[in-house]
C-alpha positions in Angstrom: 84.1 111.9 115.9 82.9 109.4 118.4 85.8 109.3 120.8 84.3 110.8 123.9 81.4 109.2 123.4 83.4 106.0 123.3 85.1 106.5 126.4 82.3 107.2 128.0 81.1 103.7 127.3 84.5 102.1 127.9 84.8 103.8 131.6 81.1 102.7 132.2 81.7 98.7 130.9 84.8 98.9 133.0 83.0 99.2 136.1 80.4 96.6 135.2 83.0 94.0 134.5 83.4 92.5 137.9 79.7 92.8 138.9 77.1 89.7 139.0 73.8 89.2 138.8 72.3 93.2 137.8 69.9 94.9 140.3 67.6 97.5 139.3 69.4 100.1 141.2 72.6 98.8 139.7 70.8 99.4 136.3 69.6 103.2 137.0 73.3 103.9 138.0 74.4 102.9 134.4 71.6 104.3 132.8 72.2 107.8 134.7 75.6 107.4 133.3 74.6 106.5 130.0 72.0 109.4 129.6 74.7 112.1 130.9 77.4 110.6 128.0 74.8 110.6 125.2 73.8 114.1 126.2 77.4 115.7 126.1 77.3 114.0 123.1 74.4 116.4 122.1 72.3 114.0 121.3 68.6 114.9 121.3 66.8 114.9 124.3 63.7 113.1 123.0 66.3 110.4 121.8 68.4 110.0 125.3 64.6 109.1 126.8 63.3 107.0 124.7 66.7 104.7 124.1 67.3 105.2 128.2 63.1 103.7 128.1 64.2 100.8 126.1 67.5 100.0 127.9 65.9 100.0 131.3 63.4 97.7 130.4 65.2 94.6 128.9 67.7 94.9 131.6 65.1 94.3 134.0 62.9 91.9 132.4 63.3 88.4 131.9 65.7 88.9 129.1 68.9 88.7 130.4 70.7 85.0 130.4 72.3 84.4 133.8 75.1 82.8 131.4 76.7 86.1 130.7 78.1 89.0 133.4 76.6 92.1 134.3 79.0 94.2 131.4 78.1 91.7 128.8 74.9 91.8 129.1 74.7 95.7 128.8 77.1 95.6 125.9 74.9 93.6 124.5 71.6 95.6 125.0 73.2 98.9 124.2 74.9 97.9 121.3 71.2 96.3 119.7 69.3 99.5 120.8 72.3 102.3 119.3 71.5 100.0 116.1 67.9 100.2 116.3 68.8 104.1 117.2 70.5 104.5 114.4 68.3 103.4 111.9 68.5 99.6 112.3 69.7 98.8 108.9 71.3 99.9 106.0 69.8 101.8 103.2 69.1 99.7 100.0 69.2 101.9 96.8 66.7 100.6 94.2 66.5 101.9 90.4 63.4 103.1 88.5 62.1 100.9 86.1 62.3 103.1 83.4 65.8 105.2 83.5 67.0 107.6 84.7 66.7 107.2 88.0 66.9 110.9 89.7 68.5 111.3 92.9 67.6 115.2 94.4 70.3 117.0 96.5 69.3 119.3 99.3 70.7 121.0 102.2 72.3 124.5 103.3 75.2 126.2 101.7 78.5 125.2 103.0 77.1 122.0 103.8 78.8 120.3 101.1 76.2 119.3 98.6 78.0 119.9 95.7 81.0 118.3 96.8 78.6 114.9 98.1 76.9 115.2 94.7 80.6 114.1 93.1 80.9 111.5 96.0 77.5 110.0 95.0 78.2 109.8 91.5 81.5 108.0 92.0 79.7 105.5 94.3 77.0 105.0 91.7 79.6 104.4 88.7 81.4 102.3 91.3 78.1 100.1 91.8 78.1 99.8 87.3 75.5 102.4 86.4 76.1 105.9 84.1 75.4 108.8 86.3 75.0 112.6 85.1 75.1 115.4 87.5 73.6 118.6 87.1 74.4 122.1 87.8 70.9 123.5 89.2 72.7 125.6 92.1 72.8 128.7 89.9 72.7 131.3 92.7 76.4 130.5 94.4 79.3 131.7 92.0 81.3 129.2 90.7 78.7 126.3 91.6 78.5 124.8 88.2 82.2 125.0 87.3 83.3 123.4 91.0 80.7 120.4 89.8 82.4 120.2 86.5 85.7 119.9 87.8 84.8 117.4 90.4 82.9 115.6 87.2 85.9 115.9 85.2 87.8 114.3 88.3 85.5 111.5 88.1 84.7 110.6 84.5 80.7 111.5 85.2 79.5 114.3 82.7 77.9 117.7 83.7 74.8 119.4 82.6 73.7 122.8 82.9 72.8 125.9 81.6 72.4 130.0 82.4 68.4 129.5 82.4 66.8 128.9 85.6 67.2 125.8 87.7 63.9 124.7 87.3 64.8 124.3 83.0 68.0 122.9 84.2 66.7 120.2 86.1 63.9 119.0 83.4 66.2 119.4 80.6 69.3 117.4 82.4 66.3 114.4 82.5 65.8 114.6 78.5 69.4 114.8 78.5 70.1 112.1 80.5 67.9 109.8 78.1 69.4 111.1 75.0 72.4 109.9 76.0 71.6 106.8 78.0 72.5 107.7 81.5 70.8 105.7 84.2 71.0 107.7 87.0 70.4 111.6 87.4 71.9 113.5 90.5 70.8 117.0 90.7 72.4 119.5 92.7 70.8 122.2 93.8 71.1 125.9 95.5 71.6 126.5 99.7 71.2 129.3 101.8 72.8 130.2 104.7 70.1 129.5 106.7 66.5 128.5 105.8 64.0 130.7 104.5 61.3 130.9 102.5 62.6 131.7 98.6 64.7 128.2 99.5 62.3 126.3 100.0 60.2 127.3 97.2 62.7 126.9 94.9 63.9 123.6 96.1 60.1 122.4 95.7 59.5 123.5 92.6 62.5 121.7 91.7 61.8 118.3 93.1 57.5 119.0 91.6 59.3 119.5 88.1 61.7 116.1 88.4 59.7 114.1 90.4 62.9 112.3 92.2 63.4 108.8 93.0 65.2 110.0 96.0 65.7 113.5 98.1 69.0 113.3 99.8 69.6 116.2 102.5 73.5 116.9 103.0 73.7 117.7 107.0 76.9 119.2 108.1 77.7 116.9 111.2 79.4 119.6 113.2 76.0 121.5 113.4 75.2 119.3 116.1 71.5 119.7 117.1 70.4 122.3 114.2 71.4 119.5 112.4 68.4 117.2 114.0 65.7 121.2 113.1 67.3 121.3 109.5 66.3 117.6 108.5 63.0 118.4 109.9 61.7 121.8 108.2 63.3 120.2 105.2 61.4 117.0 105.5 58.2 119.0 106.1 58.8 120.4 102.5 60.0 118.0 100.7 59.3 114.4 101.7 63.2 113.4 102.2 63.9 109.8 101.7 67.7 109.5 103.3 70.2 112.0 105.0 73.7 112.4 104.0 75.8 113.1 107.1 79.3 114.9 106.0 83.0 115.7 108.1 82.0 112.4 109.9 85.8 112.6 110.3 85.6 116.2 112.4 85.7 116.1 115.9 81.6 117.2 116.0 80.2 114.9 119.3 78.0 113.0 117.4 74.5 114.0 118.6 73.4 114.3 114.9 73.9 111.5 113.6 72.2 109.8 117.0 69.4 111.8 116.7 68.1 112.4 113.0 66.8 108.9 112.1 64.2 108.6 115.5 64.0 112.7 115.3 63.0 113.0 111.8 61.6 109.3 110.7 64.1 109.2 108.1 67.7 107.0 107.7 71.2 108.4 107.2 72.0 106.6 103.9 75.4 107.8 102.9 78.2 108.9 105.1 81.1 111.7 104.3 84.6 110.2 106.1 86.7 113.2 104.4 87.8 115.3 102.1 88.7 113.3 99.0 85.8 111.9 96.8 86.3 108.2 97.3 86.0 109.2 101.5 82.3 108.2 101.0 80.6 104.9 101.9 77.0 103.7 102.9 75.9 103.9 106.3 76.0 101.3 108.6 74.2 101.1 111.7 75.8 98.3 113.1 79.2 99.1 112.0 78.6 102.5 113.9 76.9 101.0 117.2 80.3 98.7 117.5 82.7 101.2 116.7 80.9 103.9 119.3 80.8 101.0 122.2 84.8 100.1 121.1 84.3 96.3 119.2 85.7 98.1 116.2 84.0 97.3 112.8 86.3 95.0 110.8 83.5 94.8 108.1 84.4 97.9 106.9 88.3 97.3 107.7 88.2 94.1 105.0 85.9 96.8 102.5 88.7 98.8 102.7 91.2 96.6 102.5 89.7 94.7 98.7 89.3 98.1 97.4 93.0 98.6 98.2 95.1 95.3 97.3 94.5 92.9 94.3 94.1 89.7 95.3 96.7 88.6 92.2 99.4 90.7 93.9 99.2 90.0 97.1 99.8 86.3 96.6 102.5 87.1 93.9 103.6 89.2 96.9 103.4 86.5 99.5 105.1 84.1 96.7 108.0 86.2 96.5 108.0 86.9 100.7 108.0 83.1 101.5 110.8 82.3 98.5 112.8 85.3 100.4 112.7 87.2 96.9 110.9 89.8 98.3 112.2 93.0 97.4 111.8 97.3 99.2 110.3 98.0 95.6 107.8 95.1 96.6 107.2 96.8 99.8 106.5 99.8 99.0 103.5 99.1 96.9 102.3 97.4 99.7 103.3 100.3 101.6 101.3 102.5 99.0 98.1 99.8 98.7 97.8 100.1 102.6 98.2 104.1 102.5 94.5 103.6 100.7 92.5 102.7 102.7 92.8 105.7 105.1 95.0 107.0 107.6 97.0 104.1 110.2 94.9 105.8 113.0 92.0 105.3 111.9 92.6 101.8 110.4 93.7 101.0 114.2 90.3 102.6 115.0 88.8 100.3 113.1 90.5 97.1 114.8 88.5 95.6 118.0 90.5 95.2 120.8 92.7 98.0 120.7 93.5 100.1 123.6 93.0 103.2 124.2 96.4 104.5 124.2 97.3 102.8 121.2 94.0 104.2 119.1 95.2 107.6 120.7 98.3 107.7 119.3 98.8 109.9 116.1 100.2 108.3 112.8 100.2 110.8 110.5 101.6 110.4 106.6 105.0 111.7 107.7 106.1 108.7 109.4 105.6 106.6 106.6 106.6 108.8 103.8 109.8 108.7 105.6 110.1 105.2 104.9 109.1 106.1 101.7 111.3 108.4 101.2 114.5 106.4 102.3 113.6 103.4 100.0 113.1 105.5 96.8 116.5 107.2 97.6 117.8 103.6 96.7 119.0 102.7 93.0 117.1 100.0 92.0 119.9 96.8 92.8 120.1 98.4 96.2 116.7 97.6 96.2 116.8 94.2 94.9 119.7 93.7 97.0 119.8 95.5 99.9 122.4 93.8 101.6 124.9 95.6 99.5 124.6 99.0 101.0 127.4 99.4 102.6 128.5 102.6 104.8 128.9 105.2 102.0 125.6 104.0 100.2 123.4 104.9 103.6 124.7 108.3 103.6 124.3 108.8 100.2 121.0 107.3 100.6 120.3 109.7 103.9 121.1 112.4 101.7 118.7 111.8 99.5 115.9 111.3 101.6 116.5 113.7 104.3 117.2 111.2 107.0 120.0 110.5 108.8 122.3 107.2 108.1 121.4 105.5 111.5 117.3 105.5 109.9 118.7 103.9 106.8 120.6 101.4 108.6 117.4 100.4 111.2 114.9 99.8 108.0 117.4 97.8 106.0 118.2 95.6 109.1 114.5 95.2 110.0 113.7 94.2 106.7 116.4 91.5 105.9 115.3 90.2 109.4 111.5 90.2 108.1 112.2 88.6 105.0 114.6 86.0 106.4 111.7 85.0 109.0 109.3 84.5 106.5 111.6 82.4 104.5 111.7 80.4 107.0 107.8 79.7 107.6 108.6 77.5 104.1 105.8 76.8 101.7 103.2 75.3 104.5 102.1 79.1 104.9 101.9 80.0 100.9 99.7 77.1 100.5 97.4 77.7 103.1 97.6 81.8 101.4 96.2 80.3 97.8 93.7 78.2 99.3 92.4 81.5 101.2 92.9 83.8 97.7 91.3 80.6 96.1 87.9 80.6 98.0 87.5 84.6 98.2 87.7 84.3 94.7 84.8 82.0 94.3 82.7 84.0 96.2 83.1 88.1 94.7 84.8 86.6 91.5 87.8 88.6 93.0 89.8 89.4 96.0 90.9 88.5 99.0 88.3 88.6 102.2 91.1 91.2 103.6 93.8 91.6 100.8 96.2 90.7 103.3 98.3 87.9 103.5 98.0 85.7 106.8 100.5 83.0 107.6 99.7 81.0 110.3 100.9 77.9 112.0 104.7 76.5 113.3 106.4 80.1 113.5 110.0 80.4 114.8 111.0 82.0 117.8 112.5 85.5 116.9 113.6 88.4 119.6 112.1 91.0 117.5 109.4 92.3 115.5 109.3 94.0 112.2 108.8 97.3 113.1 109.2 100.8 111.1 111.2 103.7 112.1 109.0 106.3 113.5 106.0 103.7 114.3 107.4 102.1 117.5 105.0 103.9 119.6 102.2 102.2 117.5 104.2 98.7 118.5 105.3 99.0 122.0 101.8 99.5 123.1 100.0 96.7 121.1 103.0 94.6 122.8 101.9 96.0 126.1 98.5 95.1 125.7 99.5 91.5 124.4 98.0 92.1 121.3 99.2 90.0 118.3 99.1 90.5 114.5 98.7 87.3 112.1 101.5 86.5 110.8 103.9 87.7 113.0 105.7 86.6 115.6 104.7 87.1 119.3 107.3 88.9 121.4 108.6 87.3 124.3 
């Protein structure tokens, strides 16, 4: 979503990187530059001003250290003001004394309210409480019965009724108690556009439930009508949070810039697709780095707990170091990885990377090919892959719609993977359970990354482990010099 915005800031740091001491027309320059990006960016105007206000005063004051260059120092500025931009922190959800606590949902039609509704309720049950959602969008056909079947997806109950969604809401809160549900997460009606039976209806609604929180849903791609929805809907209803959806579309970003300083309100929740555990809290400061390219592997390790047990991974490494490491082995690693999102935008995530490398598109094909080839195998061929001989690879071709020379390559690559790591020896598994050891007594669980890291001696090897299909992906990180733990670098 953020890519042009991104390379906006990359091409403007570039320049600065060989400059000295900053003068103050130096300073306009990148501030002209600055406002133009955040502007095609259709950010608001207000907003360009006043963070271009802020920005041009600490780089001119007596804040900058004459211990850091020109580009460093204006990372550094930019980077604390997008945060402070942004809404400076992240959102803290706290729960009502007396359950249930009620959670409103607001926002247009098409939107994606309903959908968000399901994504909140997951979250919730995620963070240990008992949610209930409630059908109280009785205008659009089919509203209650999409919610159940997203409840139904998620293990949350669903509450409504053919009254009116005034009833609806009240009784869902009775309801809720009767069955000792903690949170309530009403979903209500949208228009096309705003008008004035919405907004009656919407407020008689939240007077009737009195909500612990009013979420607007904000359709990213609107752009600016994003930044006038929040605020006639604010003026009606007193929101406490935004959520900001397709956060994954290629919308410029001006929205999510603009509605925290526009409106006086955070984003608390952000949509990152289609599928209902695509939904996370919003970070401010994960955002700011990702926009000004330092990636955000806070997020990266998130992603990565959620996806790999801990108890696995070092069974995993056990068997990788012993050289007992199996393709049935590597394919749930394979699989655990596919979680957390697509490979592009896990190496959007990763600082450092270069352009052309984050540019490069990894879809699901590439790896279900790999996928695909492996469970084509019997099950000794994948214990023992080094007894597929010439008339098991076509067999196995033919199974997997590949050809026998794609068979060959992964087999190779992979006895060559599991042979190096043999030969690391047990140095690198120890080091492994000491890491597993101490992430476990801090969360009670997981690894900080769910990855396994060997570090130390490593020996010398003329290749990498690389898959068929992602040697794109690999010949630019080698270009850029870029190394992954664990592996070999290439000489």
């Amino acid at each position: 979503m953020f890519e042009a915005l991104s390379d906006r800031f990359e091409g403007i740091f570039k320049r600065l990187r060989n400059s000295g001491r900053l003068t103050a027309e130096e300073v306009d320059e990148v501030l002209r530059e600055i406002r133009v990006a955040l502007l095609e960016a259709d950010v608001n105007i207000g907003v360009v001003r006043s963070l271009q206000g802020r920005i041009r005063e600490r780089c001119v004051g007596d804040e900058l250290s004459g211990a850091l260059t020109a580009s460093q120092q204006i990372i550094k500025i930019v980077n604390e003001e997008l945060v402070a931009t942004l809404g400076g922190e992240t959102m803290r959800i706290t729960y009502a004394s007396k359950p249930p606590t009620v959670v409103l949902m607001a926002g247009l039609q098409g939107a994606g309210k309903t959908t968000n509704s399901a994504k909140l309720a997951k979250w919730f049950k995620a963070q240990g409480r008992h949610p209930l959602l409630v059908g109280a969008d009785l205008q659009r056909p089919a509203a209650v019965e999409q919610l159940r079947t997203l409840g139904g997806q998620i293990g949350v109950p669903v509450y409504s009724s053919a009254t009116d969604p005034v009833s609806v809401a009240s009784e869902a809160i009775a309801e809720a108690r009767r069955l000792g549900l903690d949170v309530v997460i009403v979903d209500t009606a949208g228009r096309l556009a705003i008008d004035a039976a919405l907004m009656a209806e919407v407020r008689q609604i939240s007077e009737a439930v009195q909500p612990d929180y009013t979420f607007l849903v904000i359709d990213a791609m609107l752009g600016q009508d994003a930044v006038n929805v929040a605020k006639s809907f604010h003026d009606t209803l007193e929101l406490d949070g935004v959520i900001l959806t397709k956060l994954d579309g290629d919308a410029r970003g001006g929205a999510a810039l603009s509605v925290k300083e526009v409106v006086g309100r955070p984003i608390a929740f952000a949509s990152t697709g289609e599928k209902l555990d695509e939904f996370e809290p919003f970070h401010p400061d994960r955002l700011a780095g990702r926009i000004l390219g330092m990636g955000d592997m806070l997020t990266l390790i998130e992603k990565a707990e959620a996806a790999f047990e801990s108890d696995q991974a070092e069974e995993a490494a056990q068997r990788l170091m012993d050289g007992t490491f199996t393709l049935e082995d590597f394919v749930e690693q394979l699989n655990a990885v596919r979680k957390m999102g697509s490979l592009s935008s896990i190496l959007g995530m990763m600082p450092g990377i270069p352009k052309e490398v984050r540019d490069v598109e990894i879809g699901d094909k590439e790896v279900g090919r790999v996928e695909a080839i492996i469970h084509s195998m019997t099950v000794q061929e994948r214990t023992r892959p080094e007894i597929i001989d010439t008339s098991r690879r076509t067999r196995i071709a033919r199974g997997s719609g590949t050809n026998p020379t794609e068979v060959a390559q992964l087999i190779s690559q992979f006895m060559e993977m599991r042979k190096m790591m043999q030969s690391m020896g047990g140095g690198a598994m120890k080091r492994v359970k000491k890491k597993t050891k101490k992430a476990k007594g801090k969360k009670g669980g997981g690894s900080p990354s769910g990855r396994v890291s060997a570090k130390g001696t490593q020996p010398e090897v003329k290749k990498a482990f690389r898959l068929p299909g992602l040697d794109p992906v690999a010949d630019q990180l080698e270009k850029a010099g870029i190394e992954i733990p664990g592996l070999p670098r290439i000489d």
